[in-house]
C-alpha positions in Angstrom: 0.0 0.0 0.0 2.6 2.6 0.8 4.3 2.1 -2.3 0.8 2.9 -4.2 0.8 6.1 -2.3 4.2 7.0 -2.8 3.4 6.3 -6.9 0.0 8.6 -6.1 1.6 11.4 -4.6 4.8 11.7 -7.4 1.6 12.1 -10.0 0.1 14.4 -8.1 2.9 16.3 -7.4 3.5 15.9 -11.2 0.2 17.6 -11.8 1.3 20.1 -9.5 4.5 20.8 -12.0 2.6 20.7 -15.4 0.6 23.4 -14.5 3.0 25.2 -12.9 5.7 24.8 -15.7 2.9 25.7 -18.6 2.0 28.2 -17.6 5.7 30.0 -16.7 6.6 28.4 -20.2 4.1 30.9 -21.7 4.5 34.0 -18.9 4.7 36.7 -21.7 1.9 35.9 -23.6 -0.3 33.8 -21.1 -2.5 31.7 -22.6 -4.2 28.0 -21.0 -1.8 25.6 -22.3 -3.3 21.7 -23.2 -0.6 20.5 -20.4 -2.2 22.4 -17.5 -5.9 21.0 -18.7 -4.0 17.8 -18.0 -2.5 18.5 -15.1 -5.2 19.7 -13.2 -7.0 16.4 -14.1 -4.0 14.4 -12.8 -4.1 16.2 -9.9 -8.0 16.2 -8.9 -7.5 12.5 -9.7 -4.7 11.4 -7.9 -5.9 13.5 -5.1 -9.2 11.6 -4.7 -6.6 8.4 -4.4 -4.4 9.5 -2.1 -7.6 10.7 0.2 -9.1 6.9 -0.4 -6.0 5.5 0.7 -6.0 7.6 3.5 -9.2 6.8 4.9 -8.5 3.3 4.3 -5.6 3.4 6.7 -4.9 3.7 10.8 -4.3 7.2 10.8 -6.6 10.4 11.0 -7.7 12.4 8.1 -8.2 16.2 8.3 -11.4 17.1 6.4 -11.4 20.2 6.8 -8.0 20.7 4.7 -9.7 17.7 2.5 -12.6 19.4 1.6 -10.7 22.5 1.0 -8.3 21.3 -0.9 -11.3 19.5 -2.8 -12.9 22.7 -3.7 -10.1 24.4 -4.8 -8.6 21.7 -7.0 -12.2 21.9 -8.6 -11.8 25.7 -9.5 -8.4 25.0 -10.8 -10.0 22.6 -12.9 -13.0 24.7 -14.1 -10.2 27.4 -14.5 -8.3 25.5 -17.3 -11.4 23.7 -18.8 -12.5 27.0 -19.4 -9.6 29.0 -20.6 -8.4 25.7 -22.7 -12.0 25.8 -24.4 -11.5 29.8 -25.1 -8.1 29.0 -26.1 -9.3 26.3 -28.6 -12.0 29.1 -30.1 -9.5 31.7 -30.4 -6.8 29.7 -32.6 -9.6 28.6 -34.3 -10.9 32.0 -35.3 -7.6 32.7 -36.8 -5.6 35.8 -37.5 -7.2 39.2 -37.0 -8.0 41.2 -39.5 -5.7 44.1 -40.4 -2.4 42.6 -38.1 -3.3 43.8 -34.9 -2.3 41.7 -32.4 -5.5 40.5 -30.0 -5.7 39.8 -26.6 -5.7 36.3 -25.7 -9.0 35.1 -24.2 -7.6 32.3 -21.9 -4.9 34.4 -20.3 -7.2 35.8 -16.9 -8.1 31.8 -17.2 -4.2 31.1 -17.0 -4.2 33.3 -14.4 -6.5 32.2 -12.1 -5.5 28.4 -12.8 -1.9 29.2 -11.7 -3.0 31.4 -9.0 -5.4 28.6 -7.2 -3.2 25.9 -8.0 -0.5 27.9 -6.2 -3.5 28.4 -3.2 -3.7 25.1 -3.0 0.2 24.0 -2.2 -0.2 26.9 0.5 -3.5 25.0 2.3 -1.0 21.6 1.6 1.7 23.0 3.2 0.0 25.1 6.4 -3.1 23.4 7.0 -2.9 21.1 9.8 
């Protein structure tokens, strides 16, 4: 069993990496990168695992940092959904008439997805 969670908790600290890393790969031009759709999933996933395995064992599980965490990894998922389906549209759509240069759609959504995944290392890390 503890070797399962040890393989849980590198992918979710994976997940944790992807979006973190896609979005600083595109910091000048922020957009919701494919990766950090992906990672987010990884994450809610393995998450839901390791908090199985968890209750599964002898020790005691915080719920109140559970169901935080929970909530958050949620938004951070909504977040890139959201901005990845914008994202999708506005490649789509093409070039913009005329040259200028439009803003990306998806960057508040990269935004937010960094920001919340960042909010939830924070309630990982000093939530007891």
């Amino acid at each position: 069993m503890e070797i399962l969670r040890e393989i849980l908790l590198t992918l979710h600290l994976l997940g944790m990496a992807i979006i973190v890393g896609g979005y600083f790969t595109v910091i000048r031009s922020p957009r919701v990168m494919p990766g950090m759709l992906h990672g987010s999933y990884l994450q809610l996933i393995t998450g839901l695992l390791l908090v199985g395995l968890a209750e599964m064992g002898d020790g005691e599980v915080n719920q109140m940092k559970i169901g935080i965490k929970l909530v958050v990894a949620i938004l951070v998922t909504v977040f890139a959904f959201i901005g990845n389906k914008r994202q999708k549209a506005f490649a789509a759509a093409g070039p913009v008439e005329g040259g200028a240069a439009a803003k990306n759609p998806s960057a508040s959504m990269a935004h937010l997805t960094f920001a919340f995944a960042v909010i939830n290392v924070i309630v990982a890390v000093f939530v007891h």
